[in-house]
C-alpha positions as CSV (number, residue, x, y, z in Angstrom):
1,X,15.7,43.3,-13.3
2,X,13.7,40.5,-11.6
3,X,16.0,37.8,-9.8
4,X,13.0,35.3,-9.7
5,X,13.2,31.7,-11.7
6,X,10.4,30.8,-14.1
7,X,7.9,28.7,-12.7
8,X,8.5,25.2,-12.8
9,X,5.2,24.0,-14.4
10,X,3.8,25.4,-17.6
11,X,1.0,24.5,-19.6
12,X,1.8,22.0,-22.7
13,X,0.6,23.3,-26.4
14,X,-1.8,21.0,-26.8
15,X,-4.7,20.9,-24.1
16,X,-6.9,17.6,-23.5
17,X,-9.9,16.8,-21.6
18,X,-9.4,14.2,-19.1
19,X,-12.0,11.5,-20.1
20,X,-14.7,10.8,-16.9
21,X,-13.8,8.3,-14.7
22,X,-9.9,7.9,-16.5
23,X,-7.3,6.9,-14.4
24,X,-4.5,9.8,-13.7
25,X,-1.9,7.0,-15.5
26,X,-3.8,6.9,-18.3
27,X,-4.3,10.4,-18.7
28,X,-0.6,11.8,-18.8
29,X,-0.2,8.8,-20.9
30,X,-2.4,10.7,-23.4
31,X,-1.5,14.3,-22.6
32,X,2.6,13.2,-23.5
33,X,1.5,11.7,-26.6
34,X,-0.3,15.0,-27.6
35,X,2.3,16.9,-26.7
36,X,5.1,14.2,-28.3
37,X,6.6,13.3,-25.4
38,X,7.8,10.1,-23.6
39,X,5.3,9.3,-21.3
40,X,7.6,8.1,-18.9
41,X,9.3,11.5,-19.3
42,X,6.0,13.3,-18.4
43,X,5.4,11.4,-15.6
44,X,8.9,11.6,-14.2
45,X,8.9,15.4,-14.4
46,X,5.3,15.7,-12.9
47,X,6.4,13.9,-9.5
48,X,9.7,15.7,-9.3
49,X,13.3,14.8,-7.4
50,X,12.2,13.0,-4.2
51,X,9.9,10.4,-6.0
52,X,10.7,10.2,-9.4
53,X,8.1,7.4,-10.0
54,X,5.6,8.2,-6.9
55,X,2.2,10.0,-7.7
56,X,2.8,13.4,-9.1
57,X,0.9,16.1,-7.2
58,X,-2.3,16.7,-8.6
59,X,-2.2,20.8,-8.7
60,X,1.5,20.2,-10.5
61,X,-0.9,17.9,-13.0
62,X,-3.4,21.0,-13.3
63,X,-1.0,23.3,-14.0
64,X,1.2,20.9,-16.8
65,X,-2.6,20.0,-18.5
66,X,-4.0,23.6,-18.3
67,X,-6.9,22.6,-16.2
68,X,-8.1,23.5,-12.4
69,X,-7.4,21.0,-10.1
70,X,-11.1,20.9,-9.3
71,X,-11.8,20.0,-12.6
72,X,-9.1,17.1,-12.6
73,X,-10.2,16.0,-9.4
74,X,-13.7,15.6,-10.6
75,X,-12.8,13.8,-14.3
76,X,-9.9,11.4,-12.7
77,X,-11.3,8.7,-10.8
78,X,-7.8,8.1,-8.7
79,X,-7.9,11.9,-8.3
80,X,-7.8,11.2,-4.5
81,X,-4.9,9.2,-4.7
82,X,-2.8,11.9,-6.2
83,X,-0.4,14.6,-3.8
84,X,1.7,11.7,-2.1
85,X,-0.1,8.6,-0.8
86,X,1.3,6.2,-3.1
87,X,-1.1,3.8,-2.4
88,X,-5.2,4.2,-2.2
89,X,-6.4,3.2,1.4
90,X,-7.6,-0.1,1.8
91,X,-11.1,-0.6,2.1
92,X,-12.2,-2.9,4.7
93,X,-15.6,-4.5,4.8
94,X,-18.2,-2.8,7.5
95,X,-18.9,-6.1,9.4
96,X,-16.6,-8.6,10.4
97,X,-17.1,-12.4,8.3
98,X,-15.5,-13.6,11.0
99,X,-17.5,-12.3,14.2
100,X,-18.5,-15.7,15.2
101,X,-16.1,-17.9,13.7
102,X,-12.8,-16.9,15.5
103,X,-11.9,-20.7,14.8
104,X,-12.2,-20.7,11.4
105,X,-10.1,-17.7,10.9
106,X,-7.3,-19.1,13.0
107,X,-7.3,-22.1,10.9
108,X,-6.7,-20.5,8.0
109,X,-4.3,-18.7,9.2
110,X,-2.6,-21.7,9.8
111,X,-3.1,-23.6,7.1
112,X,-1.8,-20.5,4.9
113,X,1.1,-20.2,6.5
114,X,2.1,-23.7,5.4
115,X,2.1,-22.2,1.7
116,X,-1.3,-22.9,0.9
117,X,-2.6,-20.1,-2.0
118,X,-5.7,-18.0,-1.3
119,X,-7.6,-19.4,-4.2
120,X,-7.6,-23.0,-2.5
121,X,-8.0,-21.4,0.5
122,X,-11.3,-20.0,-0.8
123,X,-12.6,-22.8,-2.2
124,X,-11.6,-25.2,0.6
125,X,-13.7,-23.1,3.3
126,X,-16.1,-22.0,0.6
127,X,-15.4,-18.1,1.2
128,X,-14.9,-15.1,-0.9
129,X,-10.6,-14.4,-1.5
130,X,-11.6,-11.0,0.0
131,X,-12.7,-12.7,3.2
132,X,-9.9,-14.6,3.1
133,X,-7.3,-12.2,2.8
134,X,-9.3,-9.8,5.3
135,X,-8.3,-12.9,7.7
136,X,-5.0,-13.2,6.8
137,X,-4.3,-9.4,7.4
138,X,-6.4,-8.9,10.2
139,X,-3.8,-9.3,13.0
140,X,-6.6,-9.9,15.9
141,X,-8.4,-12.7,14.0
142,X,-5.7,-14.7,13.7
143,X,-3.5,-14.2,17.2
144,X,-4.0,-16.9,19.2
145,X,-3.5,-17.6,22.8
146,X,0.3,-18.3,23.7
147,X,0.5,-22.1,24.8
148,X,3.0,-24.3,26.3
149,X,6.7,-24.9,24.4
150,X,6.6,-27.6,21.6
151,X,9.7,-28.5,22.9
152,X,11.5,-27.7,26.2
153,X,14.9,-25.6,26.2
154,X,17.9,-28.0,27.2
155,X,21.5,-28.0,27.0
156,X,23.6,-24.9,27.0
157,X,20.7,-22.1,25.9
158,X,18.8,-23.2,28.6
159,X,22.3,-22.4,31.0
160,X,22.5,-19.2,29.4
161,X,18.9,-18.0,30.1
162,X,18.9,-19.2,33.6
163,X,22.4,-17.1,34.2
164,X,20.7,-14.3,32.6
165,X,17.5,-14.5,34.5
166,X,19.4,-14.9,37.8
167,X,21.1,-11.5,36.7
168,X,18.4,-10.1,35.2
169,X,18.9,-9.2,31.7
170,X,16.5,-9.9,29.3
171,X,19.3,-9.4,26.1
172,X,22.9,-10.5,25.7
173,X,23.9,-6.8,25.2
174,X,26.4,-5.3,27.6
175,X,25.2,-2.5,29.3
């Protein structure tokens, strides 16, 4: 008598072909309703107890579909995004729109940051939304220099920093 569990994936009755270029979404979609299941069921059980709604692992989608993950991996066109990374990797343009206009990216950085949308930011500096989000997340384009105070520290905090410089602490914390 064996003492070993059943494996946890097994093929569904009904096989499909993943269409070329489908998204892996798309296709359990089609495999649960084949197989008359809730999709969200399907997908649920496919990523398992730590990340009920993550990516499911693609050779746990291989085995449920009755293909080789090689084959999945060439049909789904987010193939590469399955097995954990819940997110595909940004792509980032190979030169830099910015390069030689560090001023223009540091002005709309500021001017976003007063609630401006990236639409009107786009039209208003006649870029591409891409270029303009690639300044907004592009922490080195849009660091400035750090300048002089707006306003000077008075009154009690600037007491309390002096005490604590004269001690040297850099934090409130007790030690």
């Amino acid at each position: 008598m064996k003492n070993e569990l059943p494996p946890r994936f097994a093929p569904l009755p009904v096989r499909l072909r993943p269409c070329l270029g489908e998204s892996a979404n798309s296709y359990i979609r089609r495999l649960a309703r084949a197989n008359h299941l809730k999709p969200s069921f399907l997908h649920c059980y496919l990523c398992g107890p730590p990340q009920w709604f993550g990516k499911p692992l693609l050779e746990n989608l291989a085995t449920t579909a009755g293909h080789s993950p090689e084959a999945l991996e060439r049909a789904l066109a987010d193939a590469n995004a399955l097995g954990g990374r819940n997110r595909p990797r940004r792509r980032l343009p190979r030169k830099n729109p910015f390069a030689r206009r560090q001023d223009l990216a540091h002005s709309i950085a500021q001017v976003a940051l007063k609630g401006t949308h990236i639409r009107t930011l786009a039209k208003r500096y006649n870029l591409r939304s891409w270029d303009v989000r690639f300044a907004l997340e592009t922490p080195r384009l849009t660091a400035s220099e750090t300048g002089p105070l707006a306003e000077p520290i008075t009154g009690v905090l600037a007491d309390t920093v002096e005490s604590m410089i004269g001690r040297g602490l850099s934090d409130s914390s007790p030690s």
